[in-house]
N, C-alpha and C positions, 0 to 999 in steps of 0.2 A: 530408573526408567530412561531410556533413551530416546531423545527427540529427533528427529532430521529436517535442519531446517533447510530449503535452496533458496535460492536468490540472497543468500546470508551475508555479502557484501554491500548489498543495495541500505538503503535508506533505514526502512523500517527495518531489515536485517539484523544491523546492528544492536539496536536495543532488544529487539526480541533474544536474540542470543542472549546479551548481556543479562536479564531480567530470568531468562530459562536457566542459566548457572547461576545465578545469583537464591535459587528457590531448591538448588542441589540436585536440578536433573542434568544429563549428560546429554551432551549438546554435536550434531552430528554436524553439520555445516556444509553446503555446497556453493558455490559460484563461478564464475568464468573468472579465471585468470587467477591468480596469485592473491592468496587469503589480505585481505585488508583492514581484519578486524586484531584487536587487539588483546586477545585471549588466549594466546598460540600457549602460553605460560603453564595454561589451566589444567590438569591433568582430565578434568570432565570434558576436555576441547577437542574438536578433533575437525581441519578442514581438507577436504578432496575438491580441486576443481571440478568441475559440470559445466557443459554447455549445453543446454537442454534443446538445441538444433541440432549436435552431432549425436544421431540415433546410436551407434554403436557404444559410444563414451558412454551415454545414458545409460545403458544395459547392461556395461560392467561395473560400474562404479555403486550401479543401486544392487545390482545380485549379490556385490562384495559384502556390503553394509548390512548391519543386524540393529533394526529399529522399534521402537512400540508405537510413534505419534511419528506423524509427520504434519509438517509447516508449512504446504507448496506455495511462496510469495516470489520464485522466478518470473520475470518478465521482461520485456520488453514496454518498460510502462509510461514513454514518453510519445503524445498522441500521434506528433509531426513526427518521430522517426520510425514510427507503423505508416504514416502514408507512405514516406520517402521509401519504404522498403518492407513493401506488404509482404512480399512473399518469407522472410524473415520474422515478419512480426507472427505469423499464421506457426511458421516453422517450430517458436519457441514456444507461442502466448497459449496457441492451440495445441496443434502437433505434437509438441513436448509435454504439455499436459496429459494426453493423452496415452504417450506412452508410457512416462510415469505410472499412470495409471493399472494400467495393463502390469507393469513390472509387479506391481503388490497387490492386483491382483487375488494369488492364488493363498494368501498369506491372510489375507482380508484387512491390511492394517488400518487403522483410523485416519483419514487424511482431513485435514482442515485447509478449503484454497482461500486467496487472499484475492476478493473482485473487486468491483469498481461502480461507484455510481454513475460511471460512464455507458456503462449497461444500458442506459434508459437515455431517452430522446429529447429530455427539458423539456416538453412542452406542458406537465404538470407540477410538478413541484413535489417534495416532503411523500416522496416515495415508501412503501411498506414495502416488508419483504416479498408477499405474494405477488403483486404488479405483476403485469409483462413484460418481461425486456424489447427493448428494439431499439438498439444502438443507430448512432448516426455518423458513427465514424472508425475507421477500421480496427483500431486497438479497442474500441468495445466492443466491436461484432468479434475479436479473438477472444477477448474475454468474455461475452455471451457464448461462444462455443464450448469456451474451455469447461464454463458452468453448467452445460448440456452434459458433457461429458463425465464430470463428478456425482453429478443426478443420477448418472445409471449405475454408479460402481458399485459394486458388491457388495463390498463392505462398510462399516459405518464412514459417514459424511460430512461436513459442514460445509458453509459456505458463507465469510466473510465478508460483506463489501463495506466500504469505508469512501470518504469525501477528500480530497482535498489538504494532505498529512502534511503538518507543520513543525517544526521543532528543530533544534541543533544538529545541524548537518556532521556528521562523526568521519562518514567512508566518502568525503570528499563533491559527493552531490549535493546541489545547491536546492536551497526550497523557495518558496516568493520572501518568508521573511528574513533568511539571509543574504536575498538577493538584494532587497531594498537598505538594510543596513551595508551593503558595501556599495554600493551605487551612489546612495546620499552622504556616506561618511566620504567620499572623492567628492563629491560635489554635484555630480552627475544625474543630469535630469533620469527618469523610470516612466515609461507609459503603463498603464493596468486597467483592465477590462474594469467598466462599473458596471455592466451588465448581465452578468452571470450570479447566479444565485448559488450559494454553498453550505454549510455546514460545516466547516472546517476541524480535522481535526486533531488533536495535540499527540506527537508520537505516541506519547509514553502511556497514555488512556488507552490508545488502540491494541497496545502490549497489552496491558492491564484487562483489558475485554478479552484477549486471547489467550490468557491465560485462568480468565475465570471459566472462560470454552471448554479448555483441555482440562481443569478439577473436576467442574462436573455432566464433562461424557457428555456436554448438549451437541444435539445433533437436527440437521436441518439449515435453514440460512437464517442471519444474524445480520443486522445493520449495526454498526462501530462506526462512530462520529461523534461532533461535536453536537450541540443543539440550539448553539445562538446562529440567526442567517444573517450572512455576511456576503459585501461582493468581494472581489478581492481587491480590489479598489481600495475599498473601505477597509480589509483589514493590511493595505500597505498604508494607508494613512495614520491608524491605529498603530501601526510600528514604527513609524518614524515618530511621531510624539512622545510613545514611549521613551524611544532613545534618547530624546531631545536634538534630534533631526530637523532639519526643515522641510516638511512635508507639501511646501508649496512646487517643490522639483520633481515633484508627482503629477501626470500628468493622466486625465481620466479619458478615457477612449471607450469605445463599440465593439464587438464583437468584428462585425465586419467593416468598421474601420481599419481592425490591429491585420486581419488578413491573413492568419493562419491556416497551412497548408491542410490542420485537421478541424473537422468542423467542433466545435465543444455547445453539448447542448446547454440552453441556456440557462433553464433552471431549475436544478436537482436537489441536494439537500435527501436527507433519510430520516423517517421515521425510528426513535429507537425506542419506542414502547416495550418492547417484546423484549429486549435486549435488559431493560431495566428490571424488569419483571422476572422473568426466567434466570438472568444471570449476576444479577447486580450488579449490572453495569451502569458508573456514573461518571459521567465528564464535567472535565473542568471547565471553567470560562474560559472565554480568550483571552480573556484580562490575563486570568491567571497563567494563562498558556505561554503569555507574552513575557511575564517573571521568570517560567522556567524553562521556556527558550533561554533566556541570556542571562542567567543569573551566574555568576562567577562556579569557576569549576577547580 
C-alpha cells in the first residue's frame, strides 16, 4: 500500500514516515525544498519536492504519483508567521488544501488532514469533536477553512486535530522542550506563558493514533492528544527538573504580557473519548513523554 505523506519534512513528518516504513508500507513523501529525512536509503522511500502555494508544481507532481492513503500535514503551521504573511498562510494552509483536494478528486482516495486545536477560540476548554470551530487567529481560520473543505470531498475523510506536539526535534525544528533544554543548558533565562491551557502531545502517540486511523478505515474527525492539562509554563518547568536544569531561569508571563503578533486562544485541550473508544488510542504521560523525548539515541 502506498501512503503519500506532504509536509513530510516538518516535525511530525518525520516520525510518521519513519513509523509508515517501519510497518512495511511504501512511503510517498512531499515537502518544499530538498528532502531532509533520512530514509532516502529505503527502497519503500520515495521524496518529490511540493510547495503547496505553487498551483501548477501541485498538479504535476500529484497527477505523477500513484497512491492508496494520503497524509495531508503541509502547512504553514507557525501562528505569527500566518499573521506576518496571511496571504501565504491562506495560499498553502487553505488554497493548497484545496487543490489537493480537487487533484484526487476523481480517484476518491482516502485523505486523512492533520488540524489544530487552534480551530476553536479558548474560551471553553476540553473541546469534543463536534464543537464549532471559530478560530481567533489567522492560521486557525486557514485551518478551519481547510477542514470545510475535507468535509465536502467525495471521498472517504478524516480529520485529525491534535494539541501542542512535543518530542525530539529530528528535521531541525525546534519544539518548547528543546527549546528550554538549550536555553537553560547556556544558562540563559526563557519567558513561557502560564496561561494558556493544553493538552500536550507526545509525537510519537500522535503517529501511533494515525496509524491506528489508517488500519481501521475510521473515518470522520478524531481528537489526537495528550490528556494530562498542562500550561506550558509548567510543562517548561517540568523539563528543566527533568534534565536537572535550573528551572528558576524560567521566567512565568501572560498572554498579553509576552505580546505576540497571533492571538493564541487561551484554553483548549481535546477531549479524546471517542478516540479511545473507536480506535484504541492511548497516550502516554508527560512524564513519560519527557523520558522519551531525551532518552539516548
Amino acid at each position: 500500500m502506498k501512503i503519500l505523506v506532504t509536509g513530510a519534512n516538518g516535525f511530525l513528518g518525520y516520525y510518521l514516515c519513519k513509523q509508515l516504513l517501519l510497518q512495511g508500507y511504501k512511503v510517498l513523501a512531499t515537502g518544499r525544498g530538498e528532502c531532509r529525512l533520512p530514509f532516502t536509503s529505503s527502497p519503500s522511500f520515495n521524496y518529490i519536492s511540493m510547495d503547496l502555494a505553487d498551483i501548477d508544481q501541485t498538479r504535476t507532481v500529484v497527477s505523477q504519483l500513484n497512491f492508496d492513503f494520503i497524509f495531508h500535514a503541509a502547512a504553514i503551521g507557525k501562528p505569527d508567521d500566518c499573521e506576518l504573511d496571511k496571504t501565504r498562510a491562506t495560499a498553502i494552509n487553505a488554497d493548497g488544501t484545496g487543490m489537493l483536494l480537487e487533484l484526487i478528486a476523481k480517484t476518491k482516495t482516502p485523505v486523512c488532514y492533520i488540524s489544530t486545536d487552534f480551530v476553536f477560540d479558548g474560551k471553553e476548554g476540553n473541546y469534543a469533536e463536534d464543537v464549532l470551530v471559530n478560530p481567533i487567529n489567522h492560521y486557525g481560520v486557514t485551518k478551519a477553512q481547510a477542514e470545510l473543505l475535507v468535509r465536502a470531498y467525495p471521498g472517504d475523510w478524516s480529520i485529525v486535530r491534535t494539541v501542542l506536539v512535543y518530542g525530539r526535534p529530528m528535521t531541525g525544528r525546534s519544539n518548547l522542550l528543546s527549546i528550554v533544554q538549550e536555553k537553560l543548558t547556556q544558562g540563559q533565562t526563557y519567558t513561557v506563558v502560564d496561561d494558556q491551557i493544553r493538552t500536550p502531545t507526545y509525537v510519537e502517540d500522535l503517529v501511533a493514533g494515525l496509524l491506528l486511523l489508517l488500519e481501521k478505515r475510521a473515518l470522520g474527525i478524531y481528537n489526537l492528544c495528550g490528556e494530562e492539562i498542562l500550561t506550558p509554563f509548567e510543562m517548561a518547568v517540568k523539563t528543566a527538573k527533568f534534565l536537572g536544569l535550573n528551572h528558576e531561569l524560567l521566567i512565568r508571563t501572560s498572554s498579553a504580557s509576552l505580546q505576540q503578533l497571533a492571538q493564541r486562544p487561551l484554553v483548549t485541550g481535546l477531549k479524546i473519548d471517542k478516540a479511545k473508544e473507536e480506535l484504541g488510542f492511548m497516550p502516554r504521560s508527560f512524564e513519560q513523554g519527557l523520558m522519551d523525548t531525551f532518552r539516548p539515541h
